[in-house]
N, C-alpha and C positions, 0 to 999 in steps of 0.2 A: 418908361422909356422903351420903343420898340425895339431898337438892337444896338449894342454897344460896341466898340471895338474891342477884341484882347487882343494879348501878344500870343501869335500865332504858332501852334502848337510845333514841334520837332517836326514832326511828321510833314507838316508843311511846307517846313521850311528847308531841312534837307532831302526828303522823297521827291520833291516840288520841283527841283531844280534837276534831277534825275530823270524826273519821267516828263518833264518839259523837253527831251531833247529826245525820250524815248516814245512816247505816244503822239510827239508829234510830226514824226518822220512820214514823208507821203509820197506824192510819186512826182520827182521834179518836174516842175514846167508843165501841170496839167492844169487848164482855165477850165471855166464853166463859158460855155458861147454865151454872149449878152442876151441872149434871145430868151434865156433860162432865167432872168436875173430880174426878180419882182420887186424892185426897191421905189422908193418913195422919189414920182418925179424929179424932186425940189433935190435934193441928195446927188439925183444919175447924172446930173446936167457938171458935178464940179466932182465928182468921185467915179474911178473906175470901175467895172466887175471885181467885187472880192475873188479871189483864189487863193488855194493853198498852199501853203509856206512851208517848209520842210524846216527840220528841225527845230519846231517851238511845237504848241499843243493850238490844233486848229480845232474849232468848233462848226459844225452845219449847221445851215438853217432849212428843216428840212420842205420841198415840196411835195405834196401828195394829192390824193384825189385828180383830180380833174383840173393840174396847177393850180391847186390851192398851196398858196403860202401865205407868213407874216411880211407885212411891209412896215410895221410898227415895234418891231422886238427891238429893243436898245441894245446896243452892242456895248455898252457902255461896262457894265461889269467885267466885260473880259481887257479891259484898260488897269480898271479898280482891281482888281486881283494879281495883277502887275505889280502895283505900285502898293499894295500890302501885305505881298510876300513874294517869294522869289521864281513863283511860279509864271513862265515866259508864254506868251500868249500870242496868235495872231489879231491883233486888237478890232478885227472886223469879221463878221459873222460870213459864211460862205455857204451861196445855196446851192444845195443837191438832192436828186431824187433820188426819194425813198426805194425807188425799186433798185436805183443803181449798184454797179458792185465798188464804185468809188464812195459809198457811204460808208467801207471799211478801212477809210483811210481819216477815218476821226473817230476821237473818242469819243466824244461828246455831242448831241445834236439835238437840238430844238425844234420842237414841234409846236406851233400855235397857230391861231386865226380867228376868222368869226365865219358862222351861217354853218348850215349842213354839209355835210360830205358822206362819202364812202370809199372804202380803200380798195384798191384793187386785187387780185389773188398774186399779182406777183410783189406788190406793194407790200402786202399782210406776207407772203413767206421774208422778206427780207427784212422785213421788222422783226421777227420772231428771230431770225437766224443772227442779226444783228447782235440782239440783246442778249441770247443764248452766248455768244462770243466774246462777249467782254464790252461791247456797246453799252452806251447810257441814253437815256434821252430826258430831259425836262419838259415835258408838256403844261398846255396853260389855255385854259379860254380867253382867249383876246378881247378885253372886254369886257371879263364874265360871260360872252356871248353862252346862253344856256341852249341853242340848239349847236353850237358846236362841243358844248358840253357831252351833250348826248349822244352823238356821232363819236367823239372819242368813247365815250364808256363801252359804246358797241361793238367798235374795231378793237378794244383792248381783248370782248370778252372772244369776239373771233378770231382773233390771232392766239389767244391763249384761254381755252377753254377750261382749263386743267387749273387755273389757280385767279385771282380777283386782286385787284386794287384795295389794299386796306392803310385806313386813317393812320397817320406815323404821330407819334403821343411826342410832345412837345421837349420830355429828354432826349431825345434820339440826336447823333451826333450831328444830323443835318444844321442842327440847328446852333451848333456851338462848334464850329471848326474855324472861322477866320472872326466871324460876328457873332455874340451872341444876342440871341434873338429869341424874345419873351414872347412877342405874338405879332400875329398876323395882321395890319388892323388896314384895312377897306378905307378908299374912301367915303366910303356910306357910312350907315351906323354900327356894320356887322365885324366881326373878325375873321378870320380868313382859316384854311386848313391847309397840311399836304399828307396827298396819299401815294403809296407809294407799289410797285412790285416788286414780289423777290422772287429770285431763282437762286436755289442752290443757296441758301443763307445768306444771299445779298442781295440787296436795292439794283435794279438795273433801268429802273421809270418810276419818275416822281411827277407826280399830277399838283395841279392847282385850279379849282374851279373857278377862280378870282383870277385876274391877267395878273401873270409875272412881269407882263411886257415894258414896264417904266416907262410912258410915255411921253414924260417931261425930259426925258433926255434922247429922245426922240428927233423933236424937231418938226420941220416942214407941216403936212398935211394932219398929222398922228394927234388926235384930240383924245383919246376911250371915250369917245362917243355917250359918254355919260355911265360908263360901267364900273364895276368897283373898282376895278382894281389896286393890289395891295401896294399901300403905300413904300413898305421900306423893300418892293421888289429887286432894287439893286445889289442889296446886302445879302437876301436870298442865296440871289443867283450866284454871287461870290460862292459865297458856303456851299452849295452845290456842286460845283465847278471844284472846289478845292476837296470837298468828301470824296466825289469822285475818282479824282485823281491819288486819292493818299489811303485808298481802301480797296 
């Protein structure tokens, strides 16, 4: 069985309901102009621009490069994580650029896609300064896409030359905080990893070189294009989302 459900630990359940009102305080009444806002035609046509919601825990989706974003990241876990613990959510993902200074009004933000990129230098300081601060981000090749693979491992090592991405061993609490989750397993044949970085004795970026991005809950256009990606990525992200917030 790839991931179970338990009954979700203290920490979740009363830190959860604390810092859902405390991480997710922002700056009232600021949108993203639609012009920003790279979502899946089929979706833009019956949904407005996401923005941020003050008082629950908003998550970014972030853009970078050269507007590159996900148009395929399910938002779907930040619903599920709702509805199995007490932790209060903006249920729709909100995109903002990397370089901006409004990416310090989320704790949480997602970074995926597919094809090459490169980060900018003032992209790369606000990443760095981000994570230094208390930011999180789950990164993911969309896909598996393996030259966006590549592109991330190089931005990582440029923004932080000083320490590397290392494989996170299967006890780690990533993986047993709302679901637990025995392994990784790909649509393909393979099973899947995550890697993570620390600063100062914590995780502040968790990689997946398999798509996090669920794309059966998805919708419209959003096929993984035939790449691996991990099947129980929902439950993941849950457990991500909740680590993060309860450590």
């Amino acid at each position: 069985m790839m991931a179970s459900k338990i009954t979700p630990k203290r920490s979740v359940w009363f830190l959860g309901a604390i810092l859902s009102a405390l991480l997710g305080l922002g700056v009232a009444g600021y949108a993203q102009d639609e012009s920003d806002v790279d979502e899946n035609p089929k979706k833009s046509k019956s949904l407005p621009p996401a923005v941020l919601q003050p008082g629950i825990v908003n998550c970014a989706n972030l853009t970078y490069g050269k507007r590159k974003t996900s148009t395929c990241f399910s938002d779907e876990f930040l619903k599920q994580i709702g509805r199995e613990t007490h932790i209060r959510t903006n249920q729709r993902l909100v995109p903002v650029d990397l370089e901006s200074t409004e990416l310090f009004n989320y704790p949480v933000a997602v970074m995926t896609g597919e094809g090459s990129y490169s980060l900018t230098p003032s992209q790369q300081t606000n990443m760095r300064n981000y994570l230094e601060n208390g930011g999180f981000i789950i990164a993911s090749a969309g896909c598996s896409s393996p030259d966006w693979e590549k592109s991330f491992r190089r931005a990582v090592a440029e923004v932080f030359p000083e320490i590397s991405l290392q494989t996170i061993d299967q006890s780690h609490p990533v993986f047993h905080t709302v679901y637990e989750i025995d392994e990784l397993k790909c649509k393909g044949a393979h099973t899947s990893h995550l890697e993570g970085l620390e600063i100062d004795g914590k995780i502040v970026l968790i990689f997946s070189p398999d798509g996090l991005n669920d794309t059966g809950k998805v919708g419209g256009n959003c096929c993984c294009c035939g790449g691996n990606e991990i099947k129980n990525a929902r439950q993941v992200n849950v457990n991500l989302l909740a680590y993060t917030l309860t450590h």
